[in-house]
C-alpha positions as CSV (number, residue, x, y, z in Angstrom):
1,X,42.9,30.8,-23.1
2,X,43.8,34.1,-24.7
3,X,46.8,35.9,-23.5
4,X,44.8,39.3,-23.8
5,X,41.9,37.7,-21.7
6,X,44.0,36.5,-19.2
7,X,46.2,39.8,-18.9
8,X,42.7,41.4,-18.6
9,X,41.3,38.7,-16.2
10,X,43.5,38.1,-13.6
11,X,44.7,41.7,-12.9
12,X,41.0,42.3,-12.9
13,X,40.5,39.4,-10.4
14,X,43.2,41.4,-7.5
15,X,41.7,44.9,-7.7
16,X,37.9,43.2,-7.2
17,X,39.9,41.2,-4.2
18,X,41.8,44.1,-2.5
19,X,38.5,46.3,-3.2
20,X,36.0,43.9,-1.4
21,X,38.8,43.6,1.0
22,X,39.0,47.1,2.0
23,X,35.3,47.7,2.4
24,X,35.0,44.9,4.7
25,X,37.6,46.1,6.8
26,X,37.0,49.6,6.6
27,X,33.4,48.9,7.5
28,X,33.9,47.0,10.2
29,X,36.8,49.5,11.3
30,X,34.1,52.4,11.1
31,X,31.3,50.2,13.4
32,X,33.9,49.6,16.0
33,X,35.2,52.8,16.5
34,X,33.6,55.6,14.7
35,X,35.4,58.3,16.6
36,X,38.7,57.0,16.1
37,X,38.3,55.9,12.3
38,X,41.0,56.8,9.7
39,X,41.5,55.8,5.9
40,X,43.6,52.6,5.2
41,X,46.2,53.0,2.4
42,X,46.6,48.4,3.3
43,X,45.6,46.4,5.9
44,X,48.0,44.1,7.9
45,X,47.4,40.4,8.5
46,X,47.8,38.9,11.9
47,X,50.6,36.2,10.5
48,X,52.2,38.4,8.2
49,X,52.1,41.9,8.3
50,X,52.9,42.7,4.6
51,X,50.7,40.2,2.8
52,X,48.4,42.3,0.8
53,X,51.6,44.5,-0.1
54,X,53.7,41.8,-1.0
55,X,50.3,39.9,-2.9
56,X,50.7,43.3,-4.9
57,X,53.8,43.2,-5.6
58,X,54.0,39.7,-6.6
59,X,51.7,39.6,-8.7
60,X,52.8,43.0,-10.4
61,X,56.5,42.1,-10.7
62,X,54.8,38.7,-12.8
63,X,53.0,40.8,-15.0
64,X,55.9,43.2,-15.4
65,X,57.8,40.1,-16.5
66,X,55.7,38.3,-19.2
67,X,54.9,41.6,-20.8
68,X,59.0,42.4,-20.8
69,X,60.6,38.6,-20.9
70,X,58.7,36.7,-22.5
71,X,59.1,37.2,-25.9
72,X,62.3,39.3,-27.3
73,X,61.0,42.6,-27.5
74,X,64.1,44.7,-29.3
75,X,64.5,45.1,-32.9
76,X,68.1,44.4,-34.0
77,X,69.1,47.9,-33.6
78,X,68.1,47.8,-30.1
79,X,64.6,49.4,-30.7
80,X,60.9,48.6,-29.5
81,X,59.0,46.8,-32.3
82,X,55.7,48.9,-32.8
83,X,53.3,45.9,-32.1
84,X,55.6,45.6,-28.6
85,X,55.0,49.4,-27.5
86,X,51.3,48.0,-25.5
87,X,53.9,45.8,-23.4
88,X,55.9,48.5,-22.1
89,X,53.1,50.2,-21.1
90,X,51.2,47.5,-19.2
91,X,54.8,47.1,-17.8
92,X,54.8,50.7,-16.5
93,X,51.6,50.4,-14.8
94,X,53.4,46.9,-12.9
95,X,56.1,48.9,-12.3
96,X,54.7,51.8,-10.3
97,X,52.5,49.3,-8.1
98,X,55.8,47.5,-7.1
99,X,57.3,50.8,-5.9
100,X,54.0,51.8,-4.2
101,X,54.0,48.6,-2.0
102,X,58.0,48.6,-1.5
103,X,57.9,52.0,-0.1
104,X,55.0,51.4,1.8
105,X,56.6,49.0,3.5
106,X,59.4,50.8,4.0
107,X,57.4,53.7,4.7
108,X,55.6,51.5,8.2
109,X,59.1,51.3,9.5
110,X,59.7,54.7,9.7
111,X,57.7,56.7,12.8
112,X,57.2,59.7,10.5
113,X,54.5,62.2,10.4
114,X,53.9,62.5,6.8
115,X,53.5,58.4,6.8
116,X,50.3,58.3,6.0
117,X,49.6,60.9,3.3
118,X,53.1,59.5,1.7
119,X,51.4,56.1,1.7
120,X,48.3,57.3,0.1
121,X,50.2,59.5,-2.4
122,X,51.9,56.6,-3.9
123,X,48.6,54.9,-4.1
124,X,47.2,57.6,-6.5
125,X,50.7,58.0,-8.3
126,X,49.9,54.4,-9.7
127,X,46.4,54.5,-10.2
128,X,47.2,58.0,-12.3
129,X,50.2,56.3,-14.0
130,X,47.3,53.3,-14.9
131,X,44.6,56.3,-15.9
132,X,47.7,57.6,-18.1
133,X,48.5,54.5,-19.8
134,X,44.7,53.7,-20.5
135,X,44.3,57.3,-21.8
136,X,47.1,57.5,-24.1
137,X,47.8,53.7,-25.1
138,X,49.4,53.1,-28.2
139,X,46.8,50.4,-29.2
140,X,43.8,52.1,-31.2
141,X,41.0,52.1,-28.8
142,X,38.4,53.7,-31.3
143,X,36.3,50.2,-31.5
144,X,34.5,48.4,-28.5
145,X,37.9,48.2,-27.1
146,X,37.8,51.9,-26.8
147,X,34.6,51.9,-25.6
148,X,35.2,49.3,-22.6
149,X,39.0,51.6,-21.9
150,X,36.4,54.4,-21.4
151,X,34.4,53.2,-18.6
152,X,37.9,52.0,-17.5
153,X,39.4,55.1,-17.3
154,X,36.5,56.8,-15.3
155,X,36.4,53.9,-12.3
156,X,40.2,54.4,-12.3
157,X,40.0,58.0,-11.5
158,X,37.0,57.5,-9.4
159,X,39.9,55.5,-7.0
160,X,42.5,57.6,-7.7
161,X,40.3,60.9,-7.0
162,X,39.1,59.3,-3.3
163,X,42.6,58.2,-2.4
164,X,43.7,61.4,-2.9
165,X,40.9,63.1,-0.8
166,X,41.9,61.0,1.7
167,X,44.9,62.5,2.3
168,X,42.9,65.7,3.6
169,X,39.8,63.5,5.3
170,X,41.3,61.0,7.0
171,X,38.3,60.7,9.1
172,X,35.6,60.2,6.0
173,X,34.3,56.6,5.6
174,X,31.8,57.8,2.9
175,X,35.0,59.0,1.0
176,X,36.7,55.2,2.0
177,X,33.6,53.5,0.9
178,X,33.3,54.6,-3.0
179,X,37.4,54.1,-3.2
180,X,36.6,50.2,-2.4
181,X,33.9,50.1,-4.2
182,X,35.5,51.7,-7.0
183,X,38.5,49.5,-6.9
184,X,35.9,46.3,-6.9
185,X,33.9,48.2,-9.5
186,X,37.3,48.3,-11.6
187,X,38.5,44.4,-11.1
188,X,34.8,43.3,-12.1
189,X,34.9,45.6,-15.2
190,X,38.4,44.9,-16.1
191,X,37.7,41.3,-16.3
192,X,34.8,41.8,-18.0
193,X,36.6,43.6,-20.7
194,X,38.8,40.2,-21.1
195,X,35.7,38.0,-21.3
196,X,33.5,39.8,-23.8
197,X,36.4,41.2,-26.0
198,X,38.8,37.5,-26.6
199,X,35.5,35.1,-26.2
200,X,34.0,34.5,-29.5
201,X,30.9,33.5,-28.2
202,X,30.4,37.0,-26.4
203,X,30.9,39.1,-29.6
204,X,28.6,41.3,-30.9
205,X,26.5,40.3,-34.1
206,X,28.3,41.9,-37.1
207,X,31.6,42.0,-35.7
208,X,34.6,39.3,-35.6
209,X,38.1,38.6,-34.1
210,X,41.2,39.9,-36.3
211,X,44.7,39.8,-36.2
212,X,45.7,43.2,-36.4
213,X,49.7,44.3,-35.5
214,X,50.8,41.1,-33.5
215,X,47.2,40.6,-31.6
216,X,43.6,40.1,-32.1
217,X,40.9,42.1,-31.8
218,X,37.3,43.0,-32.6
219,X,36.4,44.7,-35.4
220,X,32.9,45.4,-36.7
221,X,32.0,44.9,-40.3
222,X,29.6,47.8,-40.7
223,X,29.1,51.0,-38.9
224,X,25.6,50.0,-37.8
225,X,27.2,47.0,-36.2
226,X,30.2,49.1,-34.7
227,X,27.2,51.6,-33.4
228,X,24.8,48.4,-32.0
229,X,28.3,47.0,-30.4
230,X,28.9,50.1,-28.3
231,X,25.4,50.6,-27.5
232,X,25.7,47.1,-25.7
233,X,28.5,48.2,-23.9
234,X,26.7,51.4,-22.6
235,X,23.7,49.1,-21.3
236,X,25.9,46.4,-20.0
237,X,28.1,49.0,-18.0
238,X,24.8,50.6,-16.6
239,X,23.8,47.0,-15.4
240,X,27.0,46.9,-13.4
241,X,26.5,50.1,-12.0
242,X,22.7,48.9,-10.6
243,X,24.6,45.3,-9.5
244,X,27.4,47.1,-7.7
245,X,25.0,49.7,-5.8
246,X,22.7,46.9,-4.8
247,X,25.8,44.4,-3.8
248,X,28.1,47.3,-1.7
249,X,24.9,48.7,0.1
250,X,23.9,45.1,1.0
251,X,27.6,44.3,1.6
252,X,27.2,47.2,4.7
253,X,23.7,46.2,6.2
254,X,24.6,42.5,5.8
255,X,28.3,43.8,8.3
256,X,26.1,45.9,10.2
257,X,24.1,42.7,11.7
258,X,27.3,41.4,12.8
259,X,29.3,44.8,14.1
260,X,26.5,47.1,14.1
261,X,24.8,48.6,17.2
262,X,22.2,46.0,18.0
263,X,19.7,48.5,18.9
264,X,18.0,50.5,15.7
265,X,18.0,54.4,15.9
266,X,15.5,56.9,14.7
267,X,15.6,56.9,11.2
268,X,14.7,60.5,10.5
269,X,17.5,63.4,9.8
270,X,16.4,65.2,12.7
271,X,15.5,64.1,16.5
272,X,13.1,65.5,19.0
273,X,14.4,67.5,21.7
274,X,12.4,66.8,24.7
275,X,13.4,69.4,27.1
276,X,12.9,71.9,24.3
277,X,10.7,70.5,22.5
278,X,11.8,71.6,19.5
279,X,12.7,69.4,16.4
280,X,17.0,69.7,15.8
281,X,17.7,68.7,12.2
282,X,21.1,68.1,10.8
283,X,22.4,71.1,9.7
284,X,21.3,73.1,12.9
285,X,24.3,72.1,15.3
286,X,24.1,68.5,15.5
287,X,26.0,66.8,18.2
288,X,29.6,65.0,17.2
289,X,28.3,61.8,17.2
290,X,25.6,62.1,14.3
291,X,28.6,63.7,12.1
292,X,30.5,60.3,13.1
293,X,27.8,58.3,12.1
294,X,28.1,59.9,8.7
295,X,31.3,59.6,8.4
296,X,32.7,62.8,7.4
């Protein structure tokens, strides 16, 4: 298996997991209590408290440590090798999700007000160091690479934009809803990216895999092909976007059957008002519990 596949798959694979994670329980949070419902920077475990932090941290301080270890990356004089600059990076990224779980953890002992929005801070700081790092990477991104990077770098501010909105909406599932779906969105894509790019089956007609400064990648023969290649890409991204709407809606109603109200309310935006008898809609002072059903 390809080393660039599988440090593209298997990252992928935990931000998919903690995303589908945190819209189940943020879901069923919100149909439980929907007046009391706050944003989730993690989610304890019954047994053990810290497992999704220290899942995180695990698996980042092993990726920190075949990108650093496992080859010697210093020239002679003590200087990074061009072709080893991508590992530092991807070693960055590792590193700032360590010190978001550690201090989160350390963070839950400590009965302090700004808890919370430290919590979720930290969990922005490394999604922005990971937007960074995808933005400015010192591999050449300009060929389908580039063009899978791209929609990379939009899901990953997508998550880090809601986590940092939910530092002022605390209260918003709508807002906690796109982050998880972002961060599955993400995981799927990012694995995705590993598949179709170190798979020789999956690459595009015209194109090949090349060695090229220590690692291989694709490179397209013609500019027609290069063009065709990235057109794929555009369509396969939009086919994710359809699959993910249709999975994270279907994800709620299918939760809703099982934590849901049992009984189905009117499905209008406005409700008769029978001593009135006038119709209320929703922007005409709706009662508390409508804007908690929304979730803002």
């Amino acid at each position: 298996m390809e080393r660039s596949m599988i440090g593209h798959f298997f990252p992928g694979l935990g931000f998919f997991l903690i995303g589908l994670w945190h819209l189940f329980n943020h879901t069923k949070l919100h149909f439980q209590n929907p007046k009391s419902f706050t944003i989730h920077a993690w989610f304890p475990t019954k047994k053990v408290r810290y497992l999704e932090l220290f899942l995180i941290m695990i698996g980042s301080s092993y990726y920190m440590s075949t990108e650093l270890f496992r080859h010697h990356r210093f020239d002679p004089d003590g200087t990074i090798p061009s072709s080893y600059l991508r590992n530092f990076e991807h070693a960055s990224i590792a590193i700032t999700y360590i010190l978001y779980t550690s201090f989160s953890i350390l963070l839950d002992f400590q009965a302090v007000r700004v808890k919370y929005g430290l919590t979720h801070l930290l969990a922005a700081v490394a999604l922005g160091q990971q937007l960074l790092m995808f933005r400015l990477h010192s591999t050449d991104h300009g060929g389908l690479e580039g063009q899978y990077h791209l929609f990379l770098q939009i899901l990953t501010l997508v998550a880090m934009g809601s986590t940092l909105m939910g530092i002022g909406f605390p209260k918003s599932f709508i807002l906690v809803f796109v982050r998880s779906v972002s961060l599955s969105f993400l995981g799927a894509w990012l694995m995705t990216t590993g598949i179709m790019l170190w798979t020789k089956a999956f690459i595009p007609k015209g194109c090949a895999l090349i060695w090229d400064d220590g690692h291989r990648e694709v490179r397209c023969h013609e500019e027609a092909a290069l063009h065709r290649a990235k057109a794929l890409i555009n369509i396969e991204f939009s086919w994710y976007l359809i699959a993910v709407m249709i999975f994270s809606v279907s994800f709620y109603l299918y939760l809703a059957e099982f934590y849901g109200e049992k009984k189905v309310k009117e499905l209008s935006w406005g409700k008769i008002n029978e001593k009135k008898g006038e119709e209320l809609h929703l922007g005409d002072n709706d009662d508390a519990d409508e804007e908690d059903e929304l979730g803002l």
